[in-house]
C-alpha positions as CSV (number, residue, x, y, z in Angstrom):
1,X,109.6,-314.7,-193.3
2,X,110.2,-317.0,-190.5
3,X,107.5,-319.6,-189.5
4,X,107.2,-321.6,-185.9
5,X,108.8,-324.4,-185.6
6,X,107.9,-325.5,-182.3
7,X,105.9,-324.2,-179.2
8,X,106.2,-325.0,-175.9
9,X,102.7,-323.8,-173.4
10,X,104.0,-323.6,-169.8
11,X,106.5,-326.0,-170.4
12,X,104.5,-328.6,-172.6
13,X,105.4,-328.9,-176.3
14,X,102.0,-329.5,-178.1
15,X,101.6,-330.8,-181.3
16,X,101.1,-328.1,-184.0
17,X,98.9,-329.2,-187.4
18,X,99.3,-325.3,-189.0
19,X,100.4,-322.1,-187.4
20,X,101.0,-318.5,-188.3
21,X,103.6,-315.9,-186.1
22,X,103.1,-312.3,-186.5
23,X,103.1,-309.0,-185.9
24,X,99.7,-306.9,-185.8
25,X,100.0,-303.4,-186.2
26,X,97.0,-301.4,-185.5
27,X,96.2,-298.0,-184.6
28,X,96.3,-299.2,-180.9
29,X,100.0,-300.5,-181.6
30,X,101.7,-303.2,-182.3
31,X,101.2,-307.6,-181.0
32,X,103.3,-309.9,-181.3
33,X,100.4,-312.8,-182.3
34,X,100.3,-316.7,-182.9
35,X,97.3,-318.8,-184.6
36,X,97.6,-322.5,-184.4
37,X,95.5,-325.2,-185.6
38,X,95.7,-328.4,-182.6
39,X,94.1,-331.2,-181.7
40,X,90.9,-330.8,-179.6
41,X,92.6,-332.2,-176.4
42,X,95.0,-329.6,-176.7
43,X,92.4,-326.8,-177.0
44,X,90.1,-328.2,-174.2
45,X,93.1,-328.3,-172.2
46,X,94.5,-325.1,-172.8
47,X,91.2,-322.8,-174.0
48,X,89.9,-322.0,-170.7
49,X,93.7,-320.2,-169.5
50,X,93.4,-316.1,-169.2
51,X,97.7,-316.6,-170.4
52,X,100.5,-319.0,-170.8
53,X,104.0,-318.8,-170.6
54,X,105.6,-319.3,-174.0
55,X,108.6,-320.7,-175.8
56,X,108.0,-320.2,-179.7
57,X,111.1,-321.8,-181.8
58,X,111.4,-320.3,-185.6
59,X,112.2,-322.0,-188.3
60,X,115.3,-319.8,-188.7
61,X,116.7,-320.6,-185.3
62,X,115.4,-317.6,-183.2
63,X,113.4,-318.1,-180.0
64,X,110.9,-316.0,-178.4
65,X,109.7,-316.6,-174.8
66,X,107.3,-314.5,-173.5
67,X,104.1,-314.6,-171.1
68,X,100.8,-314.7,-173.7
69,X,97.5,-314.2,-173.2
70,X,94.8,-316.2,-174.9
71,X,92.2,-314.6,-177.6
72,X,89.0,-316.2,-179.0
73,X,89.2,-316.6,-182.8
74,X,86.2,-318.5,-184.6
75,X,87.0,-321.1,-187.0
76,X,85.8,-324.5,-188.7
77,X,88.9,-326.2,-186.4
78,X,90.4,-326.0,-183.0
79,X,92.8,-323.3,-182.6
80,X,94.5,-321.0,-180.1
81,X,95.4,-317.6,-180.9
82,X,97.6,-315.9,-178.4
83,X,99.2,-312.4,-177.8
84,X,101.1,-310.4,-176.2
85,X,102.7,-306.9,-176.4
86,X,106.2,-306.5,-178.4
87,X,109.5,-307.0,-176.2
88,X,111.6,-303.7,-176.9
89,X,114.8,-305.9,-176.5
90,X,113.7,-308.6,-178.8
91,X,114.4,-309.0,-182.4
92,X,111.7,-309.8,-184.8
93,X,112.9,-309.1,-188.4
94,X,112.4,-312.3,-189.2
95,X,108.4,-312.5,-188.1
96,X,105.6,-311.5,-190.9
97,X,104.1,-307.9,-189.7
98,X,100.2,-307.3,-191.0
99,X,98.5,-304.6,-190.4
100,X,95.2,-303.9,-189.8
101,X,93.7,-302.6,-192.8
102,X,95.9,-305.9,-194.3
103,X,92.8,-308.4,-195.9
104,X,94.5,-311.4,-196.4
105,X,95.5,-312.9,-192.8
106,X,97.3,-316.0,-193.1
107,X,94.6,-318.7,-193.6
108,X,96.3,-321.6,-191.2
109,X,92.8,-323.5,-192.0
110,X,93.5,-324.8,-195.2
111,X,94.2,-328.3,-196.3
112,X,93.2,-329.7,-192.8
113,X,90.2,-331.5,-192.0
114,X,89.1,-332.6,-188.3
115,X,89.2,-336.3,-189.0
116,X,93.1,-335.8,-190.0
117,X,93.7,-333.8,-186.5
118,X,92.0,-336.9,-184.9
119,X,94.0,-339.1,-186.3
120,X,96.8,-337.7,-184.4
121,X,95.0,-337.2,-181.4
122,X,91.0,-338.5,-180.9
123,X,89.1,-336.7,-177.8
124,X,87.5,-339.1,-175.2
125,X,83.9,-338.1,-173.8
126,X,81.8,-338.9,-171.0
127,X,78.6,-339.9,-172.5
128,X,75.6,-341.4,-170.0
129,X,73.4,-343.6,-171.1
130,X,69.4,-344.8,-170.1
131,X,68.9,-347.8,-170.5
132,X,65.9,-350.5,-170.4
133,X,67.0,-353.2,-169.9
134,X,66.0,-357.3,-168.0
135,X,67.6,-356.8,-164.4
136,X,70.2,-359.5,-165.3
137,X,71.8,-357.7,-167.4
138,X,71.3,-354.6,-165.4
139,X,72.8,-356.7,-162.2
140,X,75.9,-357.8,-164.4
141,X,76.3,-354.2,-165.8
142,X,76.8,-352.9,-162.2
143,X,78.9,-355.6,-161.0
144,X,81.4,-354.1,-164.3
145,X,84.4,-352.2,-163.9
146,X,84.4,-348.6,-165.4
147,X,87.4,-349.4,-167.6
148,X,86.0,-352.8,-168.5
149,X,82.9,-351.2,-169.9
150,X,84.4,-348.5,-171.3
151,X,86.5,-351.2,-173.8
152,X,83.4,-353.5,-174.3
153,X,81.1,-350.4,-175.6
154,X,84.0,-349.1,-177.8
155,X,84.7,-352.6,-179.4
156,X,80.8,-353.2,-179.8
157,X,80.2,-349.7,-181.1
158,X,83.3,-350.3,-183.6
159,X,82.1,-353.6,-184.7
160,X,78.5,-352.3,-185.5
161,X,79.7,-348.9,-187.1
162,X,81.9,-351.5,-189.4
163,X,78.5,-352.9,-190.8
C-alpha cells in the first residue's frame, strides 16, 4: 500500500511527523481520507479552514490533487484529518481502503511525543502579565521594545528553568 510522501495545503508544503491515506468505505459510500500528525503551528494555522486545496505525493510516485475539507478527529497530538469524495477518473489501487466495520484504523499516534514535534517546530504565545513592581522598573519596562522584552523574558525564564 502506498503511503504520502509529501502534502502540499493551498500551495504550502507542511511538515508531516506521521500520516495515513485512505479510502473509507461506509454504507454512505466511499472518502478518499488523510490523518496527519503536524506541528501545532501548522494546526493552528490550518484547523479553523472549512477545506483546502490539496496536492498529496505517494510514496510510489502517484499524485492526487483534489479540493478537501477538514474533519475534527480527537487525539493526544495535533493532527488534521481531511476528506473528500473519490475522483471517478482517478486511480487509487495503490491507497489502503478500510471499511467501516474495519477496527484497527491506522494508529499515526504512535512513537511520537509533543516535545519531539516541538523540536521541529515550538509554538509562540502571547501571555500577559501583572506585575507589582517599584515604578522604576515599571518606567524602564515601558520605555522597552516589544521584541527587546520578548528576548530578555525568554533568556531569564531559560536561565531560571536551567536551575
Amino acid at each position: 500500500m502506498a503511503g504520502m510522501k509529501s502534502i502540499n495545503l493551498d500551495g504550502e508544503e507542511i511538515y508531516v511527523f506521521n500520516s495515513a491515506i485512505y479510502i473509507f468505505e461506509s454504507s454512505a459510500g466511499c472518502t478518499l481520507e488523510v490523518d496527519m500528525i503536524v506541528s501545532e503551528v501548522t494546526l493552528r494555522k490550518y484547523q479553523n479552514r472549512e477545506s483546502l486545496i490539496t496536492e498529496i505525493e505517494l510514496e510510489d510516485g502517484g499524485l492526487i490533487s483534489s479540493f478537501m475539507f477538514l474533519k475534527a478527529v480527537p487525539g493526544e497530538l495535533p493532527r488534521l484529518s481531511l476528506f473528500c469524495e473519490l475522483d471517478p477518473d482517478e486511480s487509487y489501487e495503490s491507497i489502503l481502503r478500510i471499511g467501516e466495520d474495519h477496527q484497527d484504523f491506522p494508529d499515526i499516534e504512535a512513537d511520537i511525543t509533543l516535545e519531539e514535534i516541538r523540536k521541529v517546530e515550538m509554538p509562540n504565545e502571547k501571555i500577559t502579565l501583572k506585575l507589582n513592581l517599584p515604578i522604576s522598573q515599571v518606567e524602564w519596562l515601558k520605555d522597552q521594545k516589544n521584541k527587546e522584552l520578548n528576548e530578555l523574558f525568554k533568556e531569564l525564564l531559560e536561565g531560571y528553568l536551567e536551575r
